[in-house]
Biopython code that builds the backbone (N, CA, C, O; Angstrom):
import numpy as np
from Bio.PDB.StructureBuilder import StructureBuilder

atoms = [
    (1, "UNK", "N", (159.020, 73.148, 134.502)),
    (1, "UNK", "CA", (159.874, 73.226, 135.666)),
    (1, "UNK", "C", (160.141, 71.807, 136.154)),
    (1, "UNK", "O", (159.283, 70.929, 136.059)),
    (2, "UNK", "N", (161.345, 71.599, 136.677)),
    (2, "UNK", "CA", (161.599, 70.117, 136.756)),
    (2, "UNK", "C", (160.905, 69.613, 138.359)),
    (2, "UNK", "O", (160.635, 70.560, 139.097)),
    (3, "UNK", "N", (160.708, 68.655, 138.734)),
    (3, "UNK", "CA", (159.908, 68.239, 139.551)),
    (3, "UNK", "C", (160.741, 68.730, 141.166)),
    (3, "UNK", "O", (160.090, 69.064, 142.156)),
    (4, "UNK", "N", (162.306, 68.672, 141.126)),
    (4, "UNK", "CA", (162.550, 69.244, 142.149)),
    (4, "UNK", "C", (162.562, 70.709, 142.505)),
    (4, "UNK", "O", (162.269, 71.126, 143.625)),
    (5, "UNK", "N", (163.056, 71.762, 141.086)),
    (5, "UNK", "CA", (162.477, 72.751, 141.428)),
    (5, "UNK", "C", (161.494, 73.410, 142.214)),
    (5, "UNK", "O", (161.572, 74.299, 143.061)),
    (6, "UNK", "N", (159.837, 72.272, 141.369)),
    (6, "UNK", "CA", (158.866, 72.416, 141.814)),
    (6, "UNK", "C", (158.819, 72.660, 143.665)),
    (6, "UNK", "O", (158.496, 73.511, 144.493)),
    (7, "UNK", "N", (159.392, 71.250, 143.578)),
    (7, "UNK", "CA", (159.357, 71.245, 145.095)),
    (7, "UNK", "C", (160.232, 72.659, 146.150)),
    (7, "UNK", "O", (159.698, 73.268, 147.078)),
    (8, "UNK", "N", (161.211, 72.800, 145.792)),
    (8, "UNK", "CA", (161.646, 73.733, 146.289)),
    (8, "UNK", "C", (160.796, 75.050, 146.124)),
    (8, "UNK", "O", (160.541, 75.394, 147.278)),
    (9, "UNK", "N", (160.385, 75.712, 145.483)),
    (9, "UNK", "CA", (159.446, 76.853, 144.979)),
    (9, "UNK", "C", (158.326, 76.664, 146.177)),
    (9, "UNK", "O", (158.199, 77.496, 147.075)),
    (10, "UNK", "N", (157.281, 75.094, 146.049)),
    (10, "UNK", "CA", (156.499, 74.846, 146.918)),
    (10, "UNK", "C", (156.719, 75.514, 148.321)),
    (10, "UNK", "O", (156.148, 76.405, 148.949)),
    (11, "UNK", "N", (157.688, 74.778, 148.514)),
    (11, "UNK", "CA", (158.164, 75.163, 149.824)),
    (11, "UNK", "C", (158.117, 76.424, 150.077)),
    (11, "UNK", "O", (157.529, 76.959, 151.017)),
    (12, "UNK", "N", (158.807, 76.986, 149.145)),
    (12, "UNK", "CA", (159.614, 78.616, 150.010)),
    (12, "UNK", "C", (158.150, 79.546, 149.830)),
    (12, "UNK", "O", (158.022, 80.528, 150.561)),
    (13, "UNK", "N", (157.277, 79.273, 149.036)),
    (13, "UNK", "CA", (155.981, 79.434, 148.851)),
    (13, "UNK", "C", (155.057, 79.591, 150.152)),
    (13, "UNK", "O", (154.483, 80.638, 150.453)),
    (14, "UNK", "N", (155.003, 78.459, 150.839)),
    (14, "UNK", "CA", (154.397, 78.206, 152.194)),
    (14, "UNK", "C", (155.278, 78.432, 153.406)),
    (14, "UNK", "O", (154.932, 78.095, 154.539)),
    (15, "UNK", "N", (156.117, 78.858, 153.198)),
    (15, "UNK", "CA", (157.013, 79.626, 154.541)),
    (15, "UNK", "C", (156.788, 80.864, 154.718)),
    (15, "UNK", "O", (156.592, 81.466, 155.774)),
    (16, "UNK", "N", (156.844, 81.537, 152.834)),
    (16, "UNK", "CA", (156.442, 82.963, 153.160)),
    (16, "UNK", "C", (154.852, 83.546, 153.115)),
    (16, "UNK", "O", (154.526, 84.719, 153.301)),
    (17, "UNK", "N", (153.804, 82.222, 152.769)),
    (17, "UNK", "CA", (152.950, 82.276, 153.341)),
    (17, "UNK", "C", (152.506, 82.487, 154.768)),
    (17, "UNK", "O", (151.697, 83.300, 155.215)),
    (18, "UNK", "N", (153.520, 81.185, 155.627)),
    (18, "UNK", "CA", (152.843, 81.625, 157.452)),
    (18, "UNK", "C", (153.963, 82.925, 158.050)),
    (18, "UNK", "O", (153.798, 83.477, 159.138)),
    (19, "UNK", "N", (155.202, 83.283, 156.999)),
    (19, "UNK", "CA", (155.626, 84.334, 157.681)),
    (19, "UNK", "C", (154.527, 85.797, 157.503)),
    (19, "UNK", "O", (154.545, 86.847, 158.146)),
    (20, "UNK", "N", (153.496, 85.304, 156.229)),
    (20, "UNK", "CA", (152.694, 86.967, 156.193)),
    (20, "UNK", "C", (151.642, 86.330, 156.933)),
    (20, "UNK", "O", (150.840, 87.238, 157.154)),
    (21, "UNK", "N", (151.036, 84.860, 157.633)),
    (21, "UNK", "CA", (149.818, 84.362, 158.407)),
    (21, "UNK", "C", (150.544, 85.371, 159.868)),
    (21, "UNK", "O", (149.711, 86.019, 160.501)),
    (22, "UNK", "N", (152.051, 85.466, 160.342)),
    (22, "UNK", "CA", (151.993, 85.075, 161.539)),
    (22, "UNK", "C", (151.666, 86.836, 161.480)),
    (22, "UNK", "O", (151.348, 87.113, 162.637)),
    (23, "UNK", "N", (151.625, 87.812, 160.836)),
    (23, "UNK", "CA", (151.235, 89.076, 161.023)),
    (23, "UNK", "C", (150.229, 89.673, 161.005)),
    (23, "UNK", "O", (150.063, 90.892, 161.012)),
    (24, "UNK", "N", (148.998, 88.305, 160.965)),
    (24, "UNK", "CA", (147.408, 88.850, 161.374)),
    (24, "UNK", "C", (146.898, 88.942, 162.744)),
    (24, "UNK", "O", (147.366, 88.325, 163.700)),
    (25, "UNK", "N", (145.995, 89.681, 162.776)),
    (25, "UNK", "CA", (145.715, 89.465, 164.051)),
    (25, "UNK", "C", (144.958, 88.176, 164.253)),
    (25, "UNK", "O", (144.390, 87.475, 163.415)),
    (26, "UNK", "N", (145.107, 87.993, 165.840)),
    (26, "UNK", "CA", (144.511, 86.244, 165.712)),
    (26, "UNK", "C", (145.047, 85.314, 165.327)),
    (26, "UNK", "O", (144.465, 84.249, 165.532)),
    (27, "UNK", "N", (146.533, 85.269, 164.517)),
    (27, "UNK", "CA", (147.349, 84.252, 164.336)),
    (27, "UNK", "C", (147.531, 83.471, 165.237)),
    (27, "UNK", "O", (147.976, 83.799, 166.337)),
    (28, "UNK", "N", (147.109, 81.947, 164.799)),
    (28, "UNK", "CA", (147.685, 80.765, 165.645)),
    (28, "UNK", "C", (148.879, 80.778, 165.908)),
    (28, "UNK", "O", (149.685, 80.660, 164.985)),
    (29, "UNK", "N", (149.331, 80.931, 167.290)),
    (29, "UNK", "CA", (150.945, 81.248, 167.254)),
    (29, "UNK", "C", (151.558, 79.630, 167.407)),
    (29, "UNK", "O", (152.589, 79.102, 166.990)),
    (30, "UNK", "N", (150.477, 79.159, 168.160)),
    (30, "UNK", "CA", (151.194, 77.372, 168.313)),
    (30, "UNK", "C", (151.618, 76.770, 166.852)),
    (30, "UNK", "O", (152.699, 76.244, 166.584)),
    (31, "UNK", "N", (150.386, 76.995, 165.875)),
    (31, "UNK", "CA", (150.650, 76.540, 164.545)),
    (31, "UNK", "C", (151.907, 77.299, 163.724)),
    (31, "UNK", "O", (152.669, 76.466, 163.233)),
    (32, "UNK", "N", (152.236, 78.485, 163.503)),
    (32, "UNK", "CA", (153.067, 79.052, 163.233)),
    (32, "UNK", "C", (153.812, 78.431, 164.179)),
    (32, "UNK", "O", (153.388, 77.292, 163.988)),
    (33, "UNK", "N", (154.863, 78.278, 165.348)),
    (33, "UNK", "CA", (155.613, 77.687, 165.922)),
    (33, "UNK", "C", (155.839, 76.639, 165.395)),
    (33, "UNK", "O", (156.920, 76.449, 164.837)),
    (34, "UNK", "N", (154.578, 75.414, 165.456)),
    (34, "UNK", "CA", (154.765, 73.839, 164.934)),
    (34, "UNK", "C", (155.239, 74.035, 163.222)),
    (34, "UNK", "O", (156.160, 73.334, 162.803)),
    (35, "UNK", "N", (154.600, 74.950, 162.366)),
    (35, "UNK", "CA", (154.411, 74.328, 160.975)),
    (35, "UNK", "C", (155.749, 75.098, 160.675)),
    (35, "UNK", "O", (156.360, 74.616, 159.722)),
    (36, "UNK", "N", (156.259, 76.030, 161.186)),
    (36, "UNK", "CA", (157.580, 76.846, 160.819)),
    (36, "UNK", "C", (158.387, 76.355, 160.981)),
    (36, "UNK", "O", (158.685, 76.069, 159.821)),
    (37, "UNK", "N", (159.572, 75.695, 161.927)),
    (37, "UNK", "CA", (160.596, 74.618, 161.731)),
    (37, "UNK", "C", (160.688, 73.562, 160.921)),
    (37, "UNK", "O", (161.621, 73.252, 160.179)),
    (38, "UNK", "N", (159.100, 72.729, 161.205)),
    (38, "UNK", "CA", (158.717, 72.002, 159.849)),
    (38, "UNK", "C", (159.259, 72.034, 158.669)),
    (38, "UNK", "O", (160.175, 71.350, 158.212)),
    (39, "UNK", "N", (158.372, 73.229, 157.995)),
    (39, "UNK", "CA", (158.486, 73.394, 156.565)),
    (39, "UNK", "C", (160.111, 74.229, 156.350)),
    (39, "UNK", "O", (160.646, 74.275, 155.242)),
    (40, "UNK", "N", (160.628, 74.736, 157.377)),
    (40, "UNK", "CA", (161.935, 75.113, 156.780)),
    (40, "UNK", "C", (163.142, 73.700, 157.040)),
    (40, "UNK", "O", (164.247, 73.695, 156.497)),
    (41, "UNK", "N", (162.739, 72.791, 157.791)),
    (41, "UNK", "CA", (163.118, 71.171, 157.850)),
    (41, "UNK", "C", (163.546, 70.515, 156.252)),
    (41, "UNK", "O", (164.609, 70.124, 155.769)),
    (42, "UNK", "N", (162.295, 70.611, 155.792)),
    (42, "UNK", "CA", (161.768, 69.638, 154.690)),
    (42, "UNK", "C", (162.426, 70.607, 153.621)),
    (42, "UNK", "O", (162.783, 69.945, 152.646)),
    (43, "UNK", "N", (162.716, 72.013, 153.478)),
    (43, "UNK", "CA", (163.310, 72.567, 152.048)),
    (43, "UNK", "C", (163.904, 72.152, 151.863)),
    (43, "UNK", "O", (164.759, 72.145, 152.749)),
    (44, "UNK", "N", (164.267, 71.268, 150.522)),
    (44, "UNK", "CA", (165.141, 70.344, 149.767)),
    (44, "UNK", "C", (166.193, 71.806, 149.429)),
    (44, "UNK", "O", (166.147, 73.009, 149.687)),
    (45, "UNK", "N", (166.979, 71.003, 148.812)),
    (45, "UNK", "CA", (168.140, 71.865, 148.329)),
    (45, "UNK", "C", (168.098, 72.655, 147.313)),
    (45, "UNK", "O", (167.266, 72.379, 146.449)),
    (46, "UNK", "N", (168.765, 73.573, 147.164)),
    (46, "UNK", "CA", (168.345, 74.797, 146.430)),
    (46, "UNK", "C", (168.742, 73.934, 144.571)),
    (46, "UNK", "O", (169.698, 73.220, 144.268)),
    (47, "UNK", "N", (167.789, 74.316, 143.864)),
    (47, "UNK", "CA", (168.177, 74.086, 142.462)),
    (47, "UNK", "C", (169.899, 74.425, 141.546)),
    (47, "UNK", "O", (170.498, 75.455, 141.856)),
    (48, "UNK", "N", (170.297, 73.809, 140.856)),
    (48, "UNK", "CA", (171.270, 74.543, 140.368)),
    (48, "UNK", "C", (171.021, 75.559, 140.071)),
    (48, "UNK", "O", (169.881, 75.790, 139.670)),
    (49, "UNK", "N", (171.904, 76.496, 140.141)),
    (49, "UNK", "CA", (172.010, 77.742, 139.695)),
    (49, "UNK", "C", (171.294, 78.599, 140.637)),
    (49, "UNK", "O", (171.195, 79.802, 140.395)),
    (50, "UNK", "N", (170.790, 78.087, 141.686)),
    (50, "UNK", "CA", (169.820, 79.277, 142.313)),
    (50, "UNK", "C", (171.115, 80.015, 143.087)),
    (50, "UNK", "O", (171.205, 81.206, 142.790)),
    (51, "UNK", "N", (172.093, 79.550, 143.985)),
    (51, "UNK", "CA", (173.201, 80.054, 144.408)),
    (51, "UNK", "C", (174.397, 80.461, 143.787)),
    (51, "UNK", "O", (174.637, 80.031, 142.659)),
    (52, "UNK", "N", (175.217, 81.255, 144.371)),
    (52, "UNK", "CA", (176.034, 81.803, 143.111)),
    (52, "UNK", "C", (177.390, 80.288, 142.936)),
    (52, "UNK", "O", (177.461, 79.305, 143.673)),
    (53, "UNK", "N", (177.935, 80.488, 142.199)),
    (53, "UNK", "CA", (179.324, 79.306, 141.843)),
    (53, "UNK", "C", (180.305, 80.008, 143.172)),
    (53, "UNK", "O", (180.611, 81.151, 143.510)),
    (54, "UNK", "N", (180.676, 78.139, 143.854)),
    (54, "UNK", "CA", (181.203, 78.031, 145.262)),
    (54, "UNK", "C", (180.815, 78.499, 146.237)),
    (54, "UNK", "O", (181.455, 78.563, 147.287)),
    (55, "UNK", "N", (179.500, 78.978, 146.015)),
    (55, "UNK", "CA", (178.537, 79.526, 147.675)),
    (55, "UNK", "C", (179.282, 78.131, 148.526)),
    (55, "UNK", "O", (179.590, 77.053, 148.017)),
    (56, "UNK", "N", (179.454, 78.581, 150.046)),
    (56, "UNK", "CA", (179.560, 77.560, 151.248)),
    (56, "UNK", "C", (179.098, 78.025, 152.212)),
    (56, "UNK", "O", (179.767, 78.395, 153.176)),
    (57, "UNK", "N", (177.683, 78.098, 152.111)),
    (57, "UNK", "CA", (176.689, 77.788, 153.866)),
    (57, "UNK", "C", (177.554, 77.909, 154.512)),
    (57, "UNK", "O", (177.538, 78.980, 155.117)),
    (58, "UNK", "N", (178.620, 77.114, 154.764)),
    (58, "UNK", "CA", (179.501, 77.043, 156.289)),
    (58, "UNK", "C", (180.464, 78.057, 156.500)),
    (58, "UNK", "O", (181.011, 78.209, 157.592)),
    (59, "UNK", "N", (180.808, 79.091, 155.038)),
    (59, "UNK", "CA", (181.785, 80.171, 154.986)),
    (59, "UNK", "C", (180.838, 81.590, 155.827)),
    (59, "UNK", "O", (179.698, 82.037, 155.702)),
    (60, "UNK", "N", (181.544, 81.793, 156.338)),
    (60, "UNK", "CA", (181.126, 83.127, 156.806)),
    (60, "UNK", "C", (181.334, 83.417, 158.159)),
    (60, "UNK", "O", (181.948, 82.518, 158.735)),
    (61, "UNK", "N", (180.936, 84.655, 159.061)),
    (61, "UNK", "CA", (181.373, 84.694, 160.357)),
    (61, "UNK", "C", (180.425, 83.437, 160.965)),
    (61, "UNK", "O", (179.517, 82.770, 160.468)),
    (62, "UNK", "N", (181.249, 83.445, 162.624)),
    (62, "UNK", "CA", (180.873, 83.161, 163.700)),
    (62, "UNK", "C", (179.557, 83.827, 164.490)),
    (62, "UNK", "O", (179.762, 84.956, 164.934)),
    (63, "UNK", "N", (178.580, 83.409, 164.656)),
    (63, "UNK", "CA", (177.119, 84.238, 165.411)),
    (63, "UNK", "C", (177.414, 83.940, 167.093)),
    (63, "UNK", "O", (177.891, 82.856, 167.430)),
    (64, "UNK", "N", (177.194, 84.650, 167.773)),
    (64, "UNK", "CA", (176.650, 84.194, 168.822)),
    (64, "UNK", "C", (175.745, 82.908, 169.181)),
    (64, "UNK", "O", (174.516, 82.848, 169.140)),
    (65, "UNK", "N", (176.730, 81.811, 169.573)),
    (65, "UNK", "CA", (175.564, 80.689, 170.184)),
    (65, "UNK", "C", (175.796, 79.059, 169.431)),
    (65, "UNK", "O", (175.394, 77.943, 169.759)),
    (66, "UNK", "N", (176.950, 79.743, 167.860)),
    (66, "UNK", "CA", (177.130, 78.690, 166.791)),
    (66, "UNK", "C", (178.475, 78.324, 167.680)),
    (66, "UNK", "O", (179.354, 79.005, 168.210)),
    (67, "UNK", "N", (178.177, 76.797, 167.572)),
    (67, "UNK", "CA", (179.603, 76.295, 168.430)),
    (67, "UNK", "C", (180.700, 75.987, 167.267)),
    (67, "UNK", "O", (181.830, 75.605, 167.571)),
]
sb = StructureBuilder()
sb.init_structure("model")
sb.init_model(0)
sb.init_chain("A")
sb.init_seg("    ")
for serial, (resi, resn, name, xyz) in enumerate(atoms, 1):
    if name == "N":
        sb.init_residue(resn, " ", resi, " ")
    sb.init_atom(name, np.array(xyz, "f"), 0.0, 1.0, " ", f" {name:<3s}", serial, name[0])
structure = sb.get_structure()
């Protein structure tokens, strides 16, 4: 696997790690708060091919709140 892959995998690895931490009981909610923006911060960009040909993030509706 090429080294950025790696990294990306890493990542999405430990996100959906504290998303199954934040459903124990006793979950640090401060840490889940701090380490969750974090690590979805730092996900490098998706590998080729992981998205389909001409995906655009920016295509799609309007949400509530997106200026």
């Amino acid at each position: 696997m090429c080294p950025h892959c790696e990294d990306f995998a890493r990542t999405v690895e430990m996100l959906a790690a504290l998303a199954l931490y934040s459903h124990v009981d006793g979950a640090d909610i401060a840490f889940i708060d701090a380490m969750g923006p974090s690590l979805a911060a730092s996900l490098p960009a998706p590998p080729p091919g992981t998205l389909p040909p001409g995906y655009n993030p920016d295509d799609g509706p309007q949400y509530p709140g997106q200026g």
